[in-house]
PDBQT receptor file of N, H, CA, C and O in Angstrom, charges set to zero:
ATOM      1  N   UNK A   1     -17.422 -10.012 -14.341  1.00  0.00    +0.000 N 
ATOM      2  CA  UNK A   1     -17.492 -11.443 -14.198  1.00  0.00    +0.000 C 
ATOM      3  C   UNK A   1     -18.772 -11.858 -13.483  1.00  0.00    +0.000 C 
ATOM      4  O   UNK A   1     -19.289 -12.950 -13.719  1.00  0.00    +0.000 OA
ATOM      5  N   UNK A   2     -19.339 -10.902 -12.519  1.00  0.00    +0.000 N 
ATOM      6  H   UNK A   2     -18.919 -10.015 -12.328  1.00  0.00    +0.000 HD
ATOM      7  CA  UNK A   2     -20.104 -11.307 -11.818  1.00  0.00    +0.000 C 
ATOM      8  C   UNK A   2     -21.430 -11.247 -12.944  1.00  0.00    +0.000 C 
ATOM      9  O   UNK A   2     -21.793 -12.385 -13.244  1.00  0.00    +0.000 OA
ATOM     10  N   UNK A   3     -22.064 -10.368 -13.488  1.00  0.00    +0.000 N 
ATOM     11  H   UNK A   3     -21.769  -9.444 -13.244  1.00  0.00    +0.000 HD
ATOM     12  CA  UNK A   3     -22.909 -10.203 -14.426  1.00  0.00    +0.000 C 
ATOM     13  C   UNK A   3     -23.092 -11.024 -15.355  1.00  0.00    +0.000 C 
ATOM     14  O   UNK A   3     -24.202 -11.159 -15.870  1.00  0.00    +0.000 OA
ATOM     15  N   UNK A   4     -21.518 -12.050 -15.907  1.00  0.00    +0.000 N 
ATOM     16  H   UNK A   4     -20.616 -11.940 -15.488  1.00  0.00    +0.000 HD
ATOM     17  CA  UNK A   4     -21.682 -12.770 -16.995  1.00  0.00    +0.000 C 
ATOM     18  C   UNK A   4     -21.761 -13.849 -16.436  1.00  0.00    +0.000 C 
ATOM     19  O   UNK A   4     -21.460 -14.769 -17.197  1.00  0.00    +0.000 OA
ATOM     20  N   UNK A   5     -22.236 -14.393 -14.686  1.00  0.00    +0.000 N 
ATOM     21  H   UNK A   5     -22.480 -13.646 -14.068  1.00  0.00    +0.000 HD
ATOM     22  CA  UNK A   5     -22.509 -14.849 -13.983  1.00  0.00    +0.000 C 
ATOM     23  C   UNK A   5     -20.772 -15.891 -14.162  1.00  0.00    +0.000 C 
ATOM     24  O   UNK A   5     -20.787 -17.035 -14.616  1.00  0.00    +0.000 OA
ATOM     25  N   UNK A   6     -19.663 -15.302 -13.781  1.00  0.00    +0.000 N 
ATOM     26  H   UNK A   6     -19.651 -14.372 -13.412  1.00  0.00    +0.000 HD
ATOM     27  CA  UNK A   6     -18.738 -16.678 -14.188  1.00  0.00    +0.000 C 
ATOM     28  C   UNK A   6     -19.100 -16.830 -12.567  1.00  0.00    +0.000 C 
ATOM     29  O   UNK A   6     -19.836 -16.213 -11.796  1.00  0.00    +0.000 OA
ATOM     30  N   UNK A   7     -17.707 -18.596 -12.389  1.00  0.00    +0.000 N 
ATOM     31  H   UNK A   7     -17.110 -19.097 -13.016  1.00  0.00    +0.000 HD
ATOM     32  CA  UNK A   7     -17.474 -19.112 -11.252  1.00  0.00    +0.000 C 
ATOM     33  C   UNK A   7     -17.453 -18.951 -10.789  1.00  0.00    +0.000 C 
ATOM     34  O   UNK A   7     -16.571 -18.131 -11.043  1.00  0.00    +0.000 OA
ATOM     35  N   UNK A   8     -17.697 -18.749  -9.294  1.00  0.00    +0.000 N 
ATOM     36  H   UNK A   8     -18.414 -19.416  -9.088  1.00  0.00    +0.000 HD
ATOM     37  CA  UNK A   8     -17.389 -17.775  -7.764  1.00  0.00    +0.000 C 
ATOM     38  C   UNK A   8     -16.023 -18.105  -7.315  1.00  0.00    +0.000 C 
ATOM     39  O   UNK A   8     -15.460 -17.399  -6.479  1.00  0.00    +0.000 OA
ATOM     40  N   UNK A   9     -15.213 -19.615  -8.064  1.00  0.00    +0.000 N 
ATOM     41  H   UNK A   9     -15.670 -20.188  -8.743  1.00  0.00    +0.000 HD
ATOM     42  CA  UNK A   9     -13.792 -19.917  -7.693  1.00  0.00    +0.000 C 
ATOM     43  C   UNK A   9     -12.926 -18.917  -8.667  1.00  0.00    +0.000 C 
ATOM     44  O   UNK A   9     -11.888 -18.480  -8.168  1.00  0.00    +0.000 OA
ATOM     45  N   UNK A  10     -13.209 -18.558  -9.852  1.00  0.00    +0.000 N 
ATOM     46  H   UNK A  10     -14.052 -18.912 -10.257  1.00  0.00    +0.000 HD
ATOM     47  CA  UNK A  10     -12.650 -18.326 -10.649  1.00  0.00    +0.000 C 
ATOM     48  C   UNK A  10     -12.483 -16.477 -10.789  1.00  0.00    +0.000 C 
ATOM     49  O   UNK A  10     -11.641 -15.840 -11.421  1.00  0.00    +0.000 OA
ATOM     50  N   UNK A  11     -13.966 -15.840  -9.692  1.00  0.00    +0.000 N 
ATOM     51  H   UNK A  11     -14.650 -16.358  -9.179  1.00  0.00    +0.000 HD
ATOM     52  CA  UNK A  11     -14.246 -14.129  -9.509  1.00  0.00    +0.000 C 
ATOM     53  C   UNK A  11     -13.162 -14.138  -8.111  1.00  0.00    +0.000 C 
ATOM     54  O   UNK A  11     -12.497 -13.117  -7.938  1.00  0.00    +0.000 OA
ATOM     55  N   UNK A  12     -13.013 -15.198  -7.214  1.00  0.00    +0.000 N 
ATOM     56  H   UNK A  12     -13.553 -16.028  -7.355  1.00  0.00    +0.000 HD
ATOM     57  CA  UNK A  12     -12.071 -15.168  -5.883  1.00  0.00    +0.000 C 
ATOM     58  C   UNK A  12     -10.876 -14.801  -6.401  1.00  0.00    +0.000 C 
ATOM     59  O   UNK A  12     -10.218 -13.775  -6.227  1.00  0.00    +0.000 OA
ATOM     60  N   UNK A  13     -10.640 -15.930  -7.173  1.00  0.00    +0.000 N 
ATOM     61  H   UNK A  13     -11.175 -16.764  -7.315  1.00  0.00    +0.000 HD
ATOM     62  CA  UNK A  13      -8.796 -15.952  -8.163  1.00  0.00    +0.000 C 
ATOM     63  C   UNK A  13      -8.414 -14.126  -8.708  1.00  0.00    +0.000 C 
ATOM     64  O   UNK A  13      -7.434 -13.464  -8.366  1.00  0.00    +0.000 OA
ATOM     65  N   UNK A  14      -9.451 -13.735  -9.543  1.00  0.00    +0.000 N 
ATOM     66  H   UNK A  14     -10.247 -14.272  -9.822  1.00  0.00    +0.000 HD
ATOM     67  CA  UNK A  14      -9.246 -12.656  -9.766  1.00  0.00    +0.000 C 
ATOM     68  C   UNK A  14      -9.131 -11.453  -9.083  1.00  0.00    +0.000 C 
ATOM     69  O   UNK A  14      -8.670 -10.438  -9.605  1.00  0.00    +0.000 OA
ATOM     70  N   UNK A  15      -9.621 -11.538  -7.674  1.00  0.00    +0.000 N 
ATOM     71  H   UNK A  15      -9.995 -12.363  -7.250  1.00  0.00    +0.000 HD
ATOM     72  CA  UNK A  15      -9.667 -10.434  -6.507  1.00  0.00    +0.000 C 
ATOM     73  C   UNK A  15      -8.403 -10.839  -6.113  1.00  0.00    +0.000 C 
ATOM     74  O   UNK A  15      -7.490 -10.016  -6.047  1.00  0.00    +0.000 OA
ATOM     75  N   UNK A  16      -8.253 -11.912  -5.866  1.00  0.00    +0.000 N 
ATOM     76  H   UNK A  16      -8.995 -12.581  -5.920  1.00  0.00    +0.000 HD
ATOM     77  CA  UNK A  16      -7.067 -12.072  -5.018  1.00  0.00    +0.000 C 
ATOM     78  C   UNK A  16      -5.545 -11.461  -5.977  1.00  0.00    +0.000 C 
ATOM     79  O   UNK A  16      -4.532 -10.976  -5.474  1.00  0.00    +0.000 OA
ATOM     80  N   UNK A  17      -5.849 -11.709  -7.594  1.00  0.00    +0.000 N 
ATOM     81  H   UNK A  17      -6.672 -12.103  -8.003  1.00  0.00    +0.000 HD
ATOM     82  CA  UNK A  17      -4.439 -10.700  -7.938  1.00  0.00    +0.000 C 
ATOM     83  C   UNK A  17      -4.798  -9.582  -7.834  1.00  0.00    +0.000 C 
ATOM     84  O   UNK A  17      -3.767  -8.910  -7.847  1.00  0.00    +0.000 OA
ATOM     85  N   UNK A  18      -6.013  -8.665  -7.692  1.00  0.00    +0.000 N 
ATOM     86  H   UNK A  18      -6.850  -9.211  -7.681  1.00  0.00    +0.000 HD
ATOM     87  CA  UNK A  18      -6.211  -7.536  -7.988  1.00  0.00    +0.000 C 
ATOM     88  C   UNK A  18      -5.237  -6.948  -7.067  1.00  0.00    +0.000 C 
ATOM     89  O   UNK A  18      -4.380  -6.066  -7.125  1.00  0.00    +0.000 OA
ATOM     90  N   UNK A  19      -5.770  -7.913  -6.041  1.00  0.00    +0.000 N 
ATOM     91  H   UNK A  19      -6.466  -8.630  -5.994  1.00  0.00    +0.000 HD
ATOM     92  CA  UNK A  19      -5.061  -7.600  -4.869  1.00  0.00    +0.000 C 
ATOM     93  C   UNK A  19      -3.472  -7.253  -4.569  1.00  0.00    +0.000 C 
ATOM     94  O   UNK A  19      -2.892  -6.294  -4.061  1.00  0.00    +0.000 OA
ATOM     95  N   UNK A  20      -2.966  -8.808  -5.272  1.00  0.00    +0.000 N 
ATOM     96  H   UNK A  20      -3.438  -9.588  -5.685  1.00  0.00    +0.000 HD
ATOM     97  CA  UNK A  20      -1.644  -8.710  -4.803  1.00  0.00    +0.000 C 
ATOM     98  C   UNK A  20      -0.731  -7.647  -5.817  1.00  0.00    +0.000 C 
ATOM     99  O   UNK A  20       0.355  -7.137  -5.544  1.00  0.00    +0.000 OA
ATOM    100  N   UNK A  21      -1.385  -7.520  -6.829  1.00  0.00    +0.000 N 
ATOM    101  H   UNK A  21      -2.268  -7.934  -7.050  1.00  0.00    +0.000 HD
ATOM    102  CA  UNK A  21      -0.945  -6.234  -7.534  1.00  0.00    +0.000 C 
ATOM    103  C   UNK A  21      -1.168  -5.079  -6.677  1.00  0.00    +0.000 C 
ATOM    104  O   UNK A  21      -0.203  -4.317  -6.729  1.00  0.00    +0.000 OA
ATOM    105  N   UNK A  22      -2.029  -4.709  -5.965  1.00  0.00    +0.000 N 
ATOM    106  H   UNK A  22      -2.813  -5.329  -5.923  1.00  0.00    +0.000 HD
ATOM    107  CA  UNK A  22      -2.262  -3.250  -5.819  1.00  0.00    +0.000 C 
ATOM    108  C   UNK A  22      -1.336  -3.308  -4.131  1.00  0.00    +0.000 C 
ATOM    109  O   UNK A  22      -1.004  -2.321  -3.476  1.00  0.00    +0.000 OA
ATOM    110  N   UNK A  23      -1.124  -4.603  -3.809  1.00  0.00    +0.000 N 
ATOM    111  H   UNK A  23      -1.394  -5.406  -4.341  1.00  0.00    +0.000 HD
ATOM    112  CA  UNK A  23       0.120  -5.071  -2.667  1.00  0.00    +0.000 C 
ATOM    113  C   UNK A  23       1.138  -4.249  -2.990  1.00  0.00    +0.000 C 
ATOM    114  O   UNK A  23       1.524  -3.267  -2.356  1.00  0.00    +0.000 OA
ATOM    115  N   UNK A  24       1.560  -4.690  -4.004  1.00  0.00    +0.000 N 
ATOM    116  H   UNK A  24       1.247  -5.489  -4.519  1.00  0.00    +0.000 HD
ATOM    117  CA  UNK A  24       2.963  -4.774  -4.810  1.00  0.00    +0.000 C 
ATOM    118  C   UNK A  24       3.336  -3.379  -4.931  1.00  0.00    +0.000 C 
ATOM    119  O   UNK A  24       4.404  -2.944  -4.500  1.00  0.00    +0.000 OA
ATOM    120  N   UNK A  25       2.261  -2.518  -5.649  1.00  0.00    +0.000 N 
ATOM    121  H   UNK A  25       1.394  -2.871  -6.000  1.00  0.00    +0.000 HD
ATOM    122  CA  UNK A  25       2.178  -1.346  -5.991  1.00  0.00    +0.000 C 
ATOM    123  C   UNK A  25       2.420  -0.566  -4.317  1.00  0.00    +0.000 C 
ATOM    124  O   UNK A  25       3.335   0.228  -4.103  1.00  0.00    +0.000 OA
ATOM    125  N   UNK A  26       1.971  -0.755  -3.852  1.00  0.00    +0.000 N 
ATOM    126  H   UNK A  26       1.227  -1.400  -4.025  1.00  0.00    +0.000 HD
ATOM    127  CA  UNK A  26       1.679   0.181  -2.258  1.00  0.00    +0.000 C 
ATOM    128  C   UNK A  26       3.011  -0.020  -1.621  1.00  0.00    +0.000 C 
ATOM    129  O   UNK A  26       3.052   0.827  -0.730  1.00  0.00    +0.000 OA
ATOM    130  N   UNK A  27       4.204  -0.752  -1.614  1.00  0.00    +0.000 N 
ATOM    131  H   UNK A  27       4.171  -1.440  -2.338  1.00  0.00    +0.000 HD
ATOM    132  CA  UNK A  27       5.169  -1.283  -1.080  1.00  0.00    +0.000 C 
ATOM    133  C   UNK A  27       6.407  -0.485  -2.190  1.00  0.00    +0.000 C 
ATOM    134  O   UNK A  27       7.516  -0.194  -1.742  1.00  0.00    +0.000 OA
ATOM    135  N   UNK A  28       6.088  -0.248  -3.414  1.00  0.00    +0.000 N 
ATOM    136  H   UNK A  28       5.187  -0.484  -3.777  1.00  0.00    +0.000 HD
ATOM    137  CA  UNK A  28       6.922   0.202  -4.197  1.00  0.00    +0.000 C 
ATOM    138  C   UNK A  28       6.631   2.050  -4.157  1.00  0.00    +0.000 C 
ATOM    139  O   UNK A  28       7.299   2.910  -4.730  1.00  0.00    +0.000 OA
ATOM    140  N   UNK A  29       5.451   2.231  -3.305  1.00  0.00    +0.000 N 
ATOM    141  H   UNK A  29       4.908   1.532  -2.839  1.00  0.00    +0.000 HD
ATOM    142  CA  UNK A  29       5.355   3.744  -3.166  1.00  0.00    +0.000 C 
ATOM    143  C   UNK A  29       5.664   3.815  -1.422  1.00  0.00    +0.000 C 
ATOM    144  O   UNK A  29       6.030   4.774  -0.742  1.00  0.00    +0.000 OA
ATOM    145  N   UNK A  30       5.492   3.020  -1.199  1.00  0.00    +0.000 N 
ATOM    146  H   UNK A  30       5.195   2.241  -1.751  1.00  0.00    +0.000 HD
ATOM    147  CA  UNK A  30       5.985   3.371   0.155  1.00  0.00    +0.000 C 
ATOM    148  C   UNK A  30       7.341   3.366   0.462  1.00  0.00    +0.000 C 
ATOM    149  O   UNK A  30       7.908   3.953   1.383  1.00  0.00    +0.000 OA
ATOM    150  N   UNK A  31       7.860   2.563  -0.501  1.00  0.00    +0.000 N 
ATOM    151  H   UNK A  31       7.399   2.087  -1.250  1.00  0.00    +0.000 HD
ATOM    152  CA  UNK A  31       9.583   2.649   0.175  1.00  0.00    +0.000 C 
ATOM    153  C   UNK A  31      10.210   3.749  -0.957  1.00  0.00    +0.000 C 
ATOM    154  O   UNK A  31      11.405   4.005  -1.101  1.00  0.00    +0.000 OA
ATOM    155  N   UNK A  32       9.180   4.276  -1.653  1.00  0.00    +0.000 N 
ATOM    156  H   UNK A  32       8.209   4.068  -1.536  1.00  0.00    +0.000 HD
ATOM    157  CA  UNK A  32       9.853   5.576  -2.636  1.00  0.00    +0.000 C 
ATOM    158  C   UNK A  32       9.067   6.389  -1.507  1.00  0.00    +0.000 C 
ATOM    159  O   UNK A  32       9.705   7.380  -1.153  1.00  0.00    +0.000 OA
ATOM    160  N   UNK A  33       8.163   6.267  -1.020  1.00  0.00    +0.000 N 
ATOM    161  H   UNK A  33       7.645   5.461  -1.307  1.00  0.00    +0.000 HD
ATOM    162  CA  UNK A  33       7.749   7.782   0.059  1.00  0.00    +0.000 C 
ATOM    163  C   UNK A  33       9.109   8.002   1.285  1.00  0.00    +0.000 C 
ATOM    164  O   UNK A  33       9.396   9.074   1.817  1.00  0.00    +0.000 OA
ATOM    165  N   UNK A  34       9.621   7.010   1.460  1.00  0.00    +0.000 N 
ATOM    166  H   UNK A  34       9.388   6.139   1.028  1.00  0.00    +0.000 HD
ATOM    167  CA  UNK A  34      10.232   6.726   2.573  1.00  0.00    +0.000 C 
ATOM    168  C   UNK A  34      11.745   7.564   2.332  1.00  0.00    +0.000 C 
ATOM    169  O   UNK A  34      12.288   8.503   2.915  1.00  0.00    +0.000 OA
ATOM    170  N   UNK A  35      12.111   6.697   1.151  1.00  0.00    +0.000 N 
ATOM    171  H   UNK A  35      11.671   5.935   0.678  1.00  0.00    +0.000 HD
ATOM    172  CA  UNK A  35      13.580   7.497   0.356  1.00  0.00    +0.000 C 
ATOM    173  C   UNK A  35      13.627   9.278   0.195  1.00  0.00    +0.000 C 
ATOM    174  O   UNK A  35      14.465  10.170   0.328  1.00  0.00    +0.000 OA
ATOM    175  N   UNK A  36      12.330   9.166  -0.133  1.00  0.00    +0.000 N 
ATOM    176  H   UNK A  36      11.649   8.442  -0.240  1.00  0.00    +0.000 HD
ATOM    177  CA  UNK A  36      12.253  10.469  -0.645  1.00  0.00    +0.000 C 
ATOM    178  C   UNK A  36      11.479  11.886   0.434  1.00  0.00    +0.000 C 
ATOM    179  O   UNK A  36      12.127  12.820   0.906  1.00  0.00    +0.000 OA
ATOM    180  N   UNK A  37      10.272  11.708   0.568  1.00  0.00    +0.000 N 
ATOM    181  H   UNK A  37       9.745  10.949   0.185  1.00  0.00    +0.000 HD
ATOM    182  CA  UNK A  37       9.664  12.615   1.691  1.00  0.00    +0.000 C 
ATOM    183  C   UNK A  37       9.901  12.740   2.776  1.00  0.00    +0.000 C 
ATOM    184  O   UNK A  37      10.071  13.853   3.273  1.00  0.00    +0.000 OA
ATOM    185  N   UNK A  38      10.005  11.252   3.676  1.00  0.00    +0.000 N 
ATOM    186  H   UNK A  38       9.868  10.348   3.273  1.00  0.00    +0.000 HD
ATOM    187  CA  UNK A  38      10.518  10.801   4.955  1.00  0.00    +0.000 C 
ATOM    188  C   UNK A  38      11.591  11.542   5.116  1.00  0.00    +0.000 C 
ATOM    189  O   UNK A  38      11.679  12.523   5.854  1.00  0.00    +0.000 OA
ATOM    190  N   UNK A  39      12.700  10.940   4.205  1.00  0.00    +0.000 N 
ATOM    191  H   UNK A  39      12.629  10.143   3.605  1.00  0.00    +0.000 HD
ATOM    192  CA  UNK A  39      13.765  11.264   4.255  1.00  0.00    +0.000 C 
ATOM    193  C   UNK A  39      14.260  12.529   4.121  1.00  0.00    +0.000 C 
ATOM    194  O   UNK A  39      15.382  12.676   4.607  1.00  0.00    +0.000 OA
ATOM    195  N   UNK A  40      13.917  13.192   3.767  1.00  0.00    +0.000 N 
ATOM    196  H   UNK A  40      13.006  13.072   3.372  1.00  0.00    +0.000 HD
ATOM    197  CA  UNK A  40      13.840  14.716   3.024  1.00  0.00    +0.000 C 
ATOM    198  C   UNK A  40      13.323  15.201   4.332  1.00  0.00    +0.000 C 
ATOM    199  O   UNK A  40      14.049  16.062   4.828  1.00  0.00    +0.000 OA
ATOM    200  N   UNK A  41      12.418  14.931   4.932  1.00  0.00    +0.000 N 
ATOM    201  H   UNK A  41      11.828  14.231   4.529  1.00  0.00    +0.000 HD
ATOM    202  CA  UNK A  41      11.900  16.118   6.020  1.00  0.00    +0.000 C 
ATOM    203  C   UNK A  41      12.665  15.461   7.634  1.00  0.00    +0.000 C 
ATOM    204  O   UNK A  41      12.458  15.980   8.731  1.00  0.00    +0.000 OA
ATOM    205  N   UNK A  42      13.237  14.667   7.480  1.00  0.00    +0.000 N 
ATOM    206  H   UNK A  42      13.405  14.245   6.589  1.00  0.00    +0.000 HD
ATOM    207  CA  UNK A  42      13.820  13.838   8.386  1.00  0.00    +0.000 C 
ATOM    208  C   UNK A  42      15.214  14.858   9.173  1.00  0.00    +0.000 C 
ATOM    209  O   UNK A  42      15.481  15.148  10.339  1.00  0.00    +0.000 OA
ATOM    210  N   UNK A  43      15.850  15.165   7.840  1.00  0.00    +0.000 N 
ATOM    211  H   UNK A  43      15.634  14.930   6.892  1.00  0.00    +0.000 HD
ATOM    212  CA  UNK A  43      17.131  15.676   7.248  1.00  0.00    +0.000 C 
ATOM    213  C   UNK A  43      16.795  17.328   7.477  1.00  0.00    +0.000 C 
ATOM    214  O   UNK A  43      17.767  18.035   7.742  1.00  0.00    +0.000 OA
ATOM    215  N   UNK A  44      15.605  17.900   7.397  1.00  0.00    +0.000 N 
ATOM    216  H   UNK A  44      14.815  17.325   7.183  1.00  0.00    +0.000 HD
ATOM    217  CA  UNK A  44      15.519  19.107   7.718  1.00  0.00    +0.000 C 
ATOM    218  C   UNK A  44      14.779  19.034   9.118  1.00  0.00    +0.000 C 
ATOM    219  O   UNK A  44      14.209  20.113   9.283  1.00  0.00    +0.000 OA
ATOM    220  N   UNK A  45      14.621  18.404   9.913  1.00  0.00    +0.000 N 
ATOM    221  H   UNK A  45      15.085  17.528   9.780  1.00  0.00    +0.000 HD
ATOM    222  CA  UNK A  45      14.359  18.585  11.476  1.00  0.00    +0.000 C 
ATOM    223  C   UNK A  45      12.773  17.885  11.799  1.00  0.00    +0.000 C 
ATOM    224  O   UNK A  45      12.508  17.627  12.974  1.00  0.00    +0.000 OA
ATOM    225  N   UNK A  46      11.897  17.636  10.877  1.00  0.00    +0.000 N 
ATOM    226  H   UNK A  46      12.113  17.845   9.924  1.00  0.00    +0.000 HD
ATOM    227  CA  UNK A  46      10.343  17.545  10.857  1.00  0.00    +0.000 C 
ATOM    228  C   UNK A  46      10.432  16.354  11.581  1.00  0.00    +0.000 C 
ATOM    229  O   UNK A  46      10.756  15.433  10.831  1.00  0.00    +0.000 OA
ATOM    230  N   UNK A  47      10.259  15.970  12.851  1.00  0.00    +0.000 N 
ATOM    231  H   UNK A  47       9.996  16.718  13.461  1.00  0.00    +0.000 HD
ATOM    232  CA  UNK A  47      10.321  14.511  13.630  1.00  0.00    +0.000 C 
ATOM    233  C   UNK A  47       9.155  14.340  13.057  1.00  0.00    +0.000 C 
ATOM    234  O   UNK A  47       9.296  13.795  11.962  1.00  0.00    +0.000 OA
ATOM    235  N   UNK A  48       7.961  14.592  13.346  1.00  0.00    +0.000 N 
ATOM    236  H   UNK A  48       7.847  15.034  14.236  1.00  0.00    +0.000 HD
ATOM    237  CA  UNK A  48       6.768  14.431  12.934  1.00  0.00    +0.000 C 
ATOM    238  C   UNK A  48       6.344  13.793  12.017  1.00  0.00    +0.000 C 
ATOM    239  O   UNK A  48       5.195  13.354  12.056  1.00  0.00    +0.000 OA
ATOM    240  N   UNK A  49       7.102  13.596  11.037  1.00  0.00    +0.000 N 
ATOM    241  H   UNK A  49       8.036  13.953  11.005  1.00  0.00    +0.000 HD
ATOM    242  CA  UNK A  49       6.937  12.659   9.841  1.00  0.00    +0.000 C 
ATOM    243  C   UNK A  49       7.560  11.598  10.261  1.00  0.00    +0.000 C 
ATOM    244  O   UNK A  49       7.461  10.734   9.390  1.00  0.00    +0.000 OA
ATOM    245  N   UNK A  50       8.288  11.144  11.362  1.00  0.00    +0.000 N 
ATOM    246  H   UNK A  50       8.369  11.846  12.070  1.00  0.00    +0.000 HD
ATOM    247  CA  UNK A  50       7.930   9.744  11.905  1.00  0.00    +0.000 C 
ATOM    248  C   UNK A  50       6.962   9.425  12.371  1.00  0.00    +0.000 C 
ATOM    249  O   UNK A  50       6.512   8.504  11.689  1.00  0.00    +0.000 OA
ATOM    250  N   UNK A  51       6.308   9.659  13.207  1.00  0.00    +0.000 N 
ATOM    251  H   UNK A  51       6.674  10.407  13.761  1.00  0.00    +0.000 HD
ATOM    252  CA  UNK A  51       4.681   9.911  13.710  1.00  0.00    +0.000 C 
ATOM    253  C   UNK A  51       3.822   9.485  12.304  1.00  0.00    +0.000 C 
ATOM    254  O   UNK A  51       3.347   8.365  12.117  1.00  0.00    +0.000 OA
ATOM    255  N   UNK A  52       3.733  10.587  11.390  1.00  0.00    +0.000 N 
ATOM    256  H   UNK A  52       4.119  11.497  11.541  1.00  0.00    +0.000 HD
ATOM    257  CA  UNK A  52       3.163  10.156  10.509  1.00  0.00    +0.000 C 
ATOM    258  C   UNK A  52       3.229   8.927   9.672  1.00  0.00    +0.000 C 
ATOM    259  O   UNK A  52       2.176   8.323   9.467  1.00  0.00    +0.000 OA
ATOM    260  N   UNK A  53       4.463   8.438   9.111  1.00  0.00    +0.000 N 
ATOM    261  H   UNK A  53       5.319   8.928   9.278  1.00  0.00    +0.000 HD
ATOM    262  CA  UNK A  53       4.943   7.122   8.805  1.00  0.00    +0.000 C 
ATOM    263  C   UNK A  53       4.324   6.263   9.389  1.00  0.00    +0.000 C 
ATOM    264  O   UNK A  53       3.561   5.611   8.675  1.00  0.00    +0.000 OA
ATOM    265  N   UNK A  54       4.382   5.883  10.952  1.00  0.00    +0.000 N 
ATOM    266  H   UNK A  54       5.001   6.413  11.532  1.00  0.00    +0.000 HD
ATOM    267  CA  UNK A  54       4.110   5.147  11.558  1.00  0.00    +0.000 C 
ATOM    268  C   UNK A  54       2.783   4.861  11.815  1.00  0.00    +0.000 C 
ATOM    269  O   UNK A  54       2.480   3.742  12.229  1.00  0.00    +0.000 OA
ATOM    270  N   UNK A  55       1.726   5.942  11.576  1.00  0.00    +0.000 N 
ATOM    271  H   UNK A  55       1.972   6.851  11.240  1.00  0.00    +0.000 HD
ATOM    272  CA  UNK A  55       0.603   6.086  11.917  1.00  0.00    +0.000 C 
ATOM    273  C   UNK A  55       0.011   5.231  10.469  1.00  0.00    +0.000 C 
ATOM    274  O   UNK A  55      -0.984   4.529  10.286  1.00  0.00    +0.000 OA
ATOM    275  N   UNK A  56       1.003   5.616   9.683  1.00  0.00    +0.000 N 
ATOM    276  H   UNK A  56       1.811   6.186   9.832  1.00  0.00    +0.000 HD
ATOM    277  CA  UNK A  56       0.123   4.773   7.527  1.00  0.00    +0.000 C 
ATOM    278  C   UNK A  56       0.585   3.606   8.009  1.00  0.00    +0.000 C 
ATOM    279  O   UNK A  56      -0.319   2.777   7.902  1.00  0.00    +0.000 OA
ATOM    280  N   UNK A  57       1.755   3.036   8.590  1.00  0.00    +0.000 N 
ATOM    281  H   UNK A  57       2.489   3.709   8.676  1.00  0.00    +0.000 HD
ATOM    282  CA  UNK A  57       2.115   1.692   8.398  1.00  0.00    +0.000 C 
ATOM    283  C   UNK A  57       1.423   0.298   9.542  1.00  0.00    +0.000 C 
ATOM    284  O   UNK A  57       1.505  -0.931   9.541  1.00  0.00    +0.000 OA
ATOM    285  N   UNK A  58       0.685   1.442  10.506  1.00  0.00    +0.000 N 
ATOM    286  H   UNK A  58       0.618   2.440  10.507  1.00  0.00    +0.000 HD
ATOM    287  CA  UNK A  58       0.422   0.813  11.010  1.00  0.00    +0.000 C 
ATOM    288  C   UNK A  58      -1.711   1.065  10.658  1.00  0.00    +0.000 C 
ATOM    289  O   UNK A  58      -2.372   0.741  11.644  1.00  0.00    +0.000 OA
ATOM    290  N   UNK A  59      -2.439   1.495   9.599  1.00  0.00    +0.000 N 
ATOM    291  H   UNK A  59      -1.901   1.759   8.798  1.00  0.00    +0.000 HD
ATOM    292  CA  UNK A  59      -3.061   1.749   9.521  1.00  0.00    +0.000 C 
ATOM    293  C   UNK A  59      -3.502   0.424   7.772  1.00  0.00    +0.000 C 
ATOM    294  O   UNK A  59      -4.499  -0.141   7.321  1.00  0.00    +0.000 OA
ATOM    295  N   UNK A  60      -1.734   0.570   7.340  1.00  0.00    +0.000 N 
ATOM    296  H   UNK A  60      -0.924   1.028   7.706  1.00  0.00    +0.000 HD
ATOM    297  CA  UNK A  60      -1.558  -0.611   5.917  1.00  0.00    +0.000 C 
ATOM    298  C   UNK A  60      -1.356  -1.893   6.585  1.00  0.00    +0.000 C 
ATOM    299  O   UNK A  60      -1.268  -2.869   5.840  1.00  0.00    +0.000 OA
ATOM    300  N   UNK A  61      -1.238  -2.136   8.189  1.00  0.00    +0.000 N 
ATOM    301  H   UNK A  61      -1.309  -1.343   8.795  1.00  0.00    +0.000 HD
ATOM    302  CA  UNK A  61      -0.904  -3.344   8.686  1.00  0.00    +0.000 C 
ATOM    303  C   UNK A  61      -2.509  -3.771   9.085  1.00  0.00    +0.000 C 
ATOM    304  O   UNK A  61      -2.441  -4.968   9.366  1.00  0.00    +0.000 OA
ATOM    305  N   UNK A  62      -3.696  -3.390   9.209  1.00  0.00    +0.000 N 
ATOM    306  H   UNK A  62      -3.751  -2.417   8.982  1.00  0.00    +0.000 HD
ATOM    307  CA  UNK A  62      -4.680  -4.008   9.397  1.00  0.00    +0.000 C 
ATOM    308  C   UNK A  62      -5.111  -5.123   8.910  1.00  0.00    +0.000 C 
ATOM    309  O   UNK A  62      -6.197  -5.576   9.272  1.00  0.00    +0.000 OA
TER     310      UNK A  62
């Protein structure tokens, strides 16, 4: 868009879904990481993967 010189309102619009798609996407792997890995090493003793959890969620909260 930028090359075919479009709108600068219209290249914003498009970042901003890129965005909320790749939102969307990160929230649907995170609560499958959560079900599944978290949970899984949770269940066999690994505290540490709370640590870790906490360290992505608060690293995806910037």
């Amino acid at each position: 868009m930028v090359e075919k010189d479009a709108y600068c309102t219209d290249i914003l619009i498009q970042v901003a879904a890129v965005n909320a798609a790749l939102n969307s996407f990160n929230k649907e792997l995170l609560a499958n990481h959560i079900r599944t890995c978290v949970a899984n090493d949770i269940r066999e003793g690994k505290d540490e993967t709370i640590d870790e959890l906490v360290n992505t969620l608060q690293k995806l909260m910037k």
